[in-house]
N, C-alpha and C positions, 0 to 999 in steps of 0.2 A: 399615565404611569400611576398605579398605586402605591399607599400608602405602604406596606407589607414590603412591597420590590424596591425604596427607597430605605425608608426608616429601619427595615428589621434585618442590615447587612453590621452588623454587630461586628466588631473585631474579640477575633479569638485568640484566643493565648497564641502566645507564640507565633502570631501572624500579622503582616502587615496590615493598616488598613485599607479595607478595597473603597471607603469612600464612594461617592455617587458615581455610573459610569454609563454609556449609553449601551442601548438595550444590545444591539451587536457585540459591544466591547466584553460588554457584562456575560456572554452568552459563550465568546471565546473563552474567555476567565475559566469557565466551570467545564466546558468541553476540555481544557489543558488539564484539567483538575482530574475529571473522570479518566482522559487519558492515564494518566497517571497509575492512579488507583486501580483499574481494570489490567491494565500492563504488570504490574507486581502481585494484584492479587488475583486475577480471573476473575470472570463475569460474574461466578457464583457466591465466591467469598467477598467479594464487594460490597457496602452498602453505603445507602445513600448519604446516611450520618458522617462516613467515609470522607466522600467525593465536597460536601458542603464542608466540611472539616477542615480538607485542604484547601479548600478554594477560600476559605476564611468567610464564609455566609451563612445565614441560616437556613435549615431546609424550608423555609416558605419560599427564598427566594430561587432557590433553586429547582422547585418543583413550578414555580410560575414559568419556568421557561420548559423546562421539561417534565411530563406528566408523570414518567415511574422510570427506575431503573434502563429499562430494556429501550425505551425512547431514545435515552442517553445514547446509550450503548450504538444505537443502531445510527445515530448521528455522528457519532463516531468514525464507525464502519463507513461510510459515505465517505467523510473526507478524505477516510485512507485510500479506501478503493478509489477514487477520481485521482490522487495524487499518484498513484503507480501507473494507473493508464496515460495521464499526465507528462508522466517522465520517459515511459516507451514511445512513446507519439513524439517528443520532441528527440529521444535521439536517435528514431528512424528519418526526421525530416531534416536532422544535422548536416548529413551528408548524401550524395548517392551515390557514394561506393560501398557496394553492398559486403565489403569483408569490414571497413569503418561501422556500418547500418551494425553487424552484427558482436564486434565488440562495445560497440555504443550504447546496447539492447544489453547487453551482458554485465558492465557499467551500472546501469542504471536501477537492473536489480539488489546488485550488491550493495550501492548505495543505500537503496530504502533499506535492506536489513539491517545494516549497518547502522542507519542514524540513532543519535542517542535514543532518542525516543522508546525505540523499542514499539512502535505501531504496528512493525508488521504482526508482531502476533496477533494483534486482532484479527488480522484480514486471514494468516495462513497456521494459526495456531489455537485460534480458539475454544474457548470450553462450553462454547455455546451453541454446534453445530447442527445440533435437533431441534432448535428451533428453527421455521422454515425461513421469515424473513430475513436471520444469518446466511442461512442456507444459498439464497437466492442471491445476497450480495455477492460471495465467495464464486461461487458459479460465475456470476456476472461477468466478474471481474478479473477471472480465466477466458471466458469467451471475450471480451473487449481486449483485451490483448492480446489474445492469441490471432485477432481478426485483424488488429492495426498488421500484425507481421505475415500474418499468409494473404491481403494483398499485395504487399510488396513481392513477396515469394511468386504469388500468382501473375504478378502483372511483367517480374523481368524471368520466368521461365515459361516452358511448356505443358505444365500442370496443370489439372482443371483443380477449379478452385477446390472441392472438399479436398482435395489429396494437399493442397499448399494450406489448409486450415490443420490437418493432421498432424503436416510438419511443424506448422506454428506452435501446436499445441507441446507438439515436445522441448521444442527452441525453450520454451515460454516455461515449462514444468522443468526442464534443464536447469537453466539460469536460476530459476527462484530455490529449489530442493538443493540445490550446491553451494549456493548462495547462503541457506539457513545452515547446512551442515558445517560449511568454513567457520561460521561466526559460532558456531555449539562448539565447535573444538578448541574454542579459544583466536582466531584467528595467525593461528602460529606459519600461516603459506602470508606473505605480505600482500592485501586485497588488489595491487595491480599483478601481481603474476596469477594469484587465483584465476582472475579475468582473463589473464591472456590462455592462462589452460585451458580456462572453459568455454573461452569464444572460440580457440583454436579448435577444442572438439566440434564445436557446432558449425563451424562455418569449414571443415574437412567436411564435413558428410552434406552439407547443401551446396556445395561448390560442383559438387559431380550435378548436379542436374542441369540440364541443357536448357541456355538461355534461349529465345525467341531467336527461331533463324538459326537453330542447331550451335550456335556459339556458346563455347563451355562456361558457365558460370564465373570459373575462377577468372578470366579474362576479365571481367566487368571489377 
């Protein structure tokens, strides 16, 4: 460890001190920090004076761990995106009843919008979308969840798989656009009935497709 990444974490006004920390802990620290910072100001009005500011460090130490801005940034994006895929994957595997699978998926949207944090706009509001490695996360991280739910679509009907990725894709664009729109209005519908209107929409129109073996959906 150098000299710089120890010695030069100064305590800034108005900030606790961050004192010696391991390179992990240390790494979290300024990733909450940029969180932060990027969530209230966007990617553009951001700056790294910013992000070390909050974090109570100095930018030497803060650029030893990450090289510019957009690094930051895109590490960021990583954790969020894994954790939304994350959270679909565990409540499609919660249950398998597929009317629970589909308010559990519905849930779990709501939830990430919802959390204080405020991360989802990195992932679905960003001011950064022209850049491509944004770009490519966002996409990603549409198609990784829209794939966790059109297997399960695909494996308990008679769909070939693009046409239950179609359907995933909407489930998945459903949940998240309805999900951001409750929380911009103030959240004034209480977020379990929000859920149940919007799982109710989505699991009315996937219930009509016929399970394996011509058995209606809603049966299952």
């Amino acid at each position: 460890m150098t000299a710089v990444q120890d010695t030069d974490e100064r305590q800034r006004p108005g900030k606790p001190s961050t004192g010696r920390l391991p390179r992990s802990a240390r790494r979290n620290q300024l990733l909450g920090a940029a969180q932060e910072v990027f969530v209230a100001q966007g990617y553009h009005a951001a700056a790294m004076d910013d992000i070390a500011e909050r974090a109570g460090v100095s930018k030497p130490v803060l650029y030893q761990h990450f090289p510019g801005k957009l690094e930051l940034y895109l590490a960021l994006l990583d954790r969020h995106c894994d954790a939304l895929v994350d959270a679909i994957r565990t409540a499609l595997e919660a249950t398998t009843d597929n009317k629970l699978r589909v308010l559990a998926t519905t849930e779990a949207y709501f939830a990430y919008v919802a959390a204080e944090s405020g991360a989802f706009r990195l992932v679905f509001e960003s001011d950064l979308t022209n850049e491509s490695a944004v770009r490519e996360r966002v996409e990603k991280v549409t198609r990784e969840t829209a794939t966790l739910v059109s297997k399960v679509i695909a494996e308990d009907t008679d769909l070939p798989e693009e046409e239950a990725m179609l359907l995933a894709v909407g489930v998945c664009g459903l949940c998240q656009i309805t999900a951001r729109f409750w929380l911009a209005q103030g959240g004034s519908i209480p977020s379990d009935e929000a859920v149940r209107l919007v799982s109710s929409l989505s699991w009315r129109g996937l219930k009509g497709f016929p399970m394996h073996g011509g058995d209606p959906a809603a049966g299952h």
